[in-house]
C-alpha positions as CSV (number, residue, x, y, z in Angstrom):
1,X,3.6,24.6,-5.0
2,X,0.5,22.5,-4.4
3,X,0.4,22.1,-8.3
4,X,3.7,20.7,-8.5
5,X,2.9,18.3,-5.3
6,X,0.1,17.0,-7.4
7,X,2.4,16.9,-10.7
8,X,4.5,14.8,-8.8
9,X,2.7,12.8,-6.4
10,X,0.7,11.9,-9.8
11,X,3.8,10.4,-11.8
12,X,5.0,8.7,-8.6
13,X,1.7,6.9,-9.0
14,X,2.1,6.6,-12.4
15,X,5.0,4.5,-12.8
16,X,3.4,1.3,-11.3
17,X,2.4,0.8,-14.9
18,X,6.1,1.1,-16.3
19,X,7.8,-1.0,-13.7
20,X,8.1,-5.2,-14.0
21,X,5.6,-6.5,-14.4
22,X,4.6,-3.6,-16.1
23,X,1.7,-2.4,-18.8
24,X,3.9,-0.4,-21.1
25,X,7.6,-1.3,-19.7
26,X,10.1,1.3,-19.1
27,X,14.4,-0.1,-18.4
28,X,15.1,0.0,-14.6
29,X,17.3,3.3,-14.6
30,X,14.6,5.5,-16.1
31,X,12.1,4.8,-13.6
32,X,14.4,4.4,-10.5
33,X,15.3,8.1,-11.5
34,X,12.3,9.3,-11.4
35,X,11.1,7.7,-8.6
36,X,14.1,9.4,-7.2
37,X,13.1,13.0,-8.6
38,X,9.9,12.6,-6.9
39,X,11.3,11.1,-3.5
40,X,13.5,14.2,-3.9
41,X,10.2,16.9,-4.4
42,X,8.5,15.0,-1.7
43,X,11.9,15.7,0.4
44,X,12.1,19.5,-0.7
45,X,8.0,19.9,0.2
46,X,8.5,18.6,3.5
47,X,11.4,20.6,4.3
48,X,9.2,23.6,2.9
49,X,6.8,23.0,5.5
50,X,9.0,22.5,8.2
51,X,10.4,25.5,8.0
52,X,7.2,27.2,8.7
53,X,5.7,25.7,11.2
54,X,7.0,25.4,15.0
55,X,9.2,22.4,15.8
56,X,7.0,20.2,18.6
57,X,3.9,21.0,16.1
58,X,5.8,19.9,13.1
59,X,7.0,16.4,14.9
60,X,3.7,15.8,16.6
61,X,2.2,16.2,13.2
62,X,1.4,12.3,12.0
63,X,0.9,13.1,8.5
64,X,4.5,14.5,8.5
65,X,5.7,11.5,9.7
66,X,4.1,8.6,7.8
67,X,5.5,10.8,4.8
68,X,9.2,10.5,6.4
69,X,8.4,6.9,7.1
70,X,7.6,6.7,3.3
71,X,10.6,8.3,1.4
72,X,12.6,6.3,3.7
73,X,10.7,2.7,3.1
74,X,10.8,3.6,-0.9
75,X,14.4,4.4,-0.7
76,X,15.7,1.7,1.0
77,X,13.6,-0.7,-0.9
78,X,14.3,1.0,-4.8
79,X,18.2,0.6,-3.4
80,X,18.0,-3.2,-2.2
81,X,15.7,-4.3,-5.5
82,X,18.8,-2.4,-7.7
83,X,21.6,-4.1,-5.9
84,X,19.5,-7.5,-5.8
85,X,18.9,-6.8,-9.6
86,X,22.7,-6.6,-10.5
87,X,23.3,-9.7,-9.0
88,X,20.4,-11.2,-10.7
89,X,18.3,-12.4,-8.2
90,X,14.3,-11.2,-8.8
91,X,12.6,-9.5,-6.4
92,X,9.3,-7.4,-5.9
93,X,9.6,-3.8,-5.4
94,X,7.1,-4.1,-2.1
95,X,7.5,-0.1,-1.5
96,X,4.4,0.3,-4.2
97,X,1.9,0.1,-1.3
98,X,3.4,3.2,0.2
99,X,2.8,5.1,-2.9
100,X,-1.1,6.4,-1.8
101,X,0.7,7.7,1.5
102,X,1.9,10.6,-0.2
103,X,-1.3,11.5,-1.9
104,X,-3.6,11.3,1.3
105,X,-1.1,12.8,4.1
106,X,0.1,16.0,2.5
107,X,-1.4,19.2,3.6
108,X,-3.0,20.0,0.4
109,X,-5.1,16.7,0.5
110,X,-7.4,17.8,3.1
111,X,-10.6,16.3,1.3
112,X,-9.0,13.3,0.4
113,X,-8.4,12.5,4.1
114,X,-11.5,13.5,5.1
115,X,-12.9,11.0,2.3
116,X,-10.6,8.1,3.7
117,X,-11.2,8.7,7.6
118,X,-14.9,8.5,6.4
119,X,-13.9,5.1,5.2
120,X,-11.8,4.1,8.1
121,X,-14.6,4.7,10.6
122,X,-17.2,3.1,8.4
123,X,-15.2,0.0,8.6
124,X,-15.7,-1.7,11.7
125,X,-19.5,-0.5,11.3
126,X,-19.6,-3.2,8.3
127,X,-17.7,-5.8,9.5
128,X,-20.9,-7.6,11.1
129,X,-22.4,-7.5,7.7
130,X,-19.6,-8.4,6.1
131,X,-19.0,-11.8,8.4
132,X,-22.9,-12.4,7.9
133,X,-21.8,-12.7,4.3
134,X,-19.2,-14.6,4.3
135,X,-21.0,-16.9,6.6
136,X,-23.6,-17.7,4.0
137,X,-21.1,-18.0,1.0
138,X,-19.2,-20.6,3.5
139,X,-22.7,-22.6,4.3
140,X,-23.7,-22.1,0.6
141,X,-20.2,-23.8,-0.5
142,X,-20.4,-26.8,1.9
143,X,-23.8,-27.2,0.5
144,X,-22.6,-27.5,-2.8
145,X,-19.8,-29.9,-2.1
146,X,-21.8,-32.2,-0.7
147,X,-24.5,-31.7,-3.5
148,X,-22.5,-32.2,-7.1
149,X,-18.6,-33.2,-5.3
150,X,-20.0,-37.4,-5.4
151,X,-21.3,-37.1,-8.9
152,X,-17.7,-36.7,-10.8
153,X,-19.3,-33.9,-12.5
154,X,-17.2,-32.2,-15.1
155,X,-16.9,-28.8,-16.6
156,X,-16.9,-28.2,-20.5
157,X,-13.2,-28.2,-20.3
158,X,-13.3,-31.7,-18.8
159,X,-12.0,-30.4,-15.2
160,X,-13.6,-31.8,-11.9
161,X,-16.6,-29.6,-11.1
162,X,-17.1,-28.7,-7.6
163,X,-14.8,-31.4,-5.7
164,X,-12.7,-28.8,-3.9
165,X,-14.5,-26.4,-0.9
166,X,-11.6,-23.6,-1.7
167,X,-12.2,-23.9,-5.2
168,X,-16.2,-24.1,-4.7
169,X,-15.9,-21.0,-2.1
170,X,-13.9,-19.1,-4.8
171,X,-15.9,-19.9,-8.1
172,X,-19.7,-18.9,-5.5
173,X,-17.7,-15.4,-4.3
174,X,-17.2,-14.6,-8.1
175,X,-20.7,-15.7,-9.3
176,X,-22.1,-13.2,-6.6
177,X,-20.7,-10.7,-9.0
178,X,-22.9,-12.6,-11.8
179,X,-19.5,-12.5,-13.4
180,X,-19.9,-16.5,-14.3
181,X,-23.1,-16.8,-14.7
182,X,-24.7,-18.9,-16.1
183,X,-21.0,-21.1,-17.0
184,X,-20.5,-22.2,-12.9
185,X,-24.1,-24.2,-13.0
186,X,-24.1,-25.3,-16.8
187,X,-22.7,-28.8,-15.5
188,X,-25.0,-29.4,-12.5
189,X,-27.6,-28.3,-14.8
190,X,-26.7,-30.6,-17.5
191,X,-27.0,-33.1,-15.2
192,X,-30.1,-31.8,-13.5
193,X,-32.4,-28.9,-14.2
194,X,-33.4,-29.1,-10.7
195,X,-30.0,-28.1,-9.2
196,X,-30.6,-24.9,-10.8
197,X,-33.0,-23.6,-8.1
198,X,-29.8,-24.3,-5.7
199,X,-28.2,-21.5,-7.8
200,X,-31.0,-19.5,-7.9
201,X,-31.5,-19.4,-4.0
202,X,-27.8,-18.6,-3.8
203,X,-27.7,-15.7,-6.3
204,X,-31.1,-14.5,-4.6
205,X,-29.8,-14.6,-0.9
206,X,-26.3,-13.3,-1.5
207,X,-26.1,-11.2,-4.8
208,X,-29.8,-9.2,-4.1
209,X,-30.3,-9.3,-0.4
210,X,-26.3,-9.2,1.1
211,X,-25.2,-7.1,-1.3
212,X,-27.5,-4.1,-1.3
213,X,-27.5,-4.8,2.5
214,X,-24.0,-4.1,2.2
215,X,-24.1,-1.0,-0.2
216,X,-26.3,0.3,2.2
217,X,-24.8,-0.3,5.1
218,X,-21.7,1.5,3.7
219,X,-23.5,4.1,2.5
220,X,-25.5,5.5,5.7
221,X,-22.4,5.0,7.5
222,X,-19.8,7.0,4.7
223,X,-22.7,10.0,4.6
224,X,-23.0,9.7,8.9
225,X,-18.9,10.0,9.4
226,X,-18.9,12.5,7.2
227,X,-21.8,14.6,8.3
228,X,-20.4,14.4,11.8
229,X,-16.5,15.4,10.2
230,X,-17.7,18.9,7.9
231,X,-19.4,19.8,11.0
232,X,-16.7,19.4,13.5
């Protein structure tokens, strides 16, 4: 029983990459049928487990519910994107965020939600950091609009360069990743090797301190909330 759950709960994840827009696409009917056979297994398991546990524990039970709540939300929304699709109006099968429902609230997933409540309490723990950061990145933006957004700088494929503060806050948040690094300062640089020490304070402040503040922030928190949950 708890390897077919898996079986199942594994291809219901699984099909995200053969519905539209999909990775290897798969016609409509095949994978609203299976989405069906594995609404239907989810169904039968529930069921299974109803009938062997007492009635007010069964309905008190919140993982039992939020898996009712999620055969229901899938099945209504698979039936209103097939009607929709007949009449040829496009829509977006929103049901897909359910999907991780049924692989965390079943009772043969007791480590996984023990893993996520570890996460869930760690949460609010990191939202102060988390602000802090985004504080900086939002000073750090400002500071480079008003540096390089009056010099009609342009970037190597002749686009304005830091004019926008969305655009600015977006391209910073991705260089803390050093994903665009060195391209998102080649044009201030270009025009000035001196602007480089802006970038260099930014990646310094956000990328080495934040971030491993962050990671380990998230990290004595995880290990705590754990600790605390194996030994309750």
């Amino acid at each position: 029983m708890r390897t077919a759950t898996y079986f199942f709960i594994f291809l219901n994840l699984s099909l995200a990459m053969f519905e539209e827009p999909a990775v290897y696409p798969l016609p409509f009917l095949v994978t609203s049928v299976l989405e069906v056979l594995c609404l239907l297994v989810f169904l039968g398991r529930l069921t299974h487990f109803a009938t062997v546990t007492l009635h007010g524990v069964f309905w008190k039970d919140t993982k039992n519910i939020c898996i009712m709540v999620a055969i229901l939300l899938s099945l209504t929304d698979l039936a209103i994107y097939g009607v929709l699709r007949v009449y040829g109006v496009r829509s977006i099968r929103w049901s897909r965020i359910v999907r991780p429902i049924f692989l965390i609230n079943f009772a043969e997933s007791r480590q996984i939600r023990r893993a996520f409540r570890s996460i869930r309490n760690t949460l609010p723990e990191i939202t102060y950091v988390f602000l802090l950061f985004m504080f900086s990145l939002l000073m750090f933006s400002l500071m480079a609009l008003k540096l390089f957004g009056e010099r009609n700088l342009q970037t190597a494929e002749g686009l304005p360069y830091f004019r926008n503060y969305l655009e600015i806050v977006f391209d910073l948040y991705v260089l803390v990743t050093t994903a665009n690094s060195p391209d998102v300062m080649m044009p201030a640089f270009d025009f000035s090797s001196w602007y480089a020490l802006f970038f260099i304070a930014f990646v310094i402040v956000n990328t080495y301190i934040f971030m491993s503040l962050f990671l380990a922030v998230v990290y004595n928190n995880y290990k705590k909330h754990l600790k605390v949950m194996l030994a309750g």
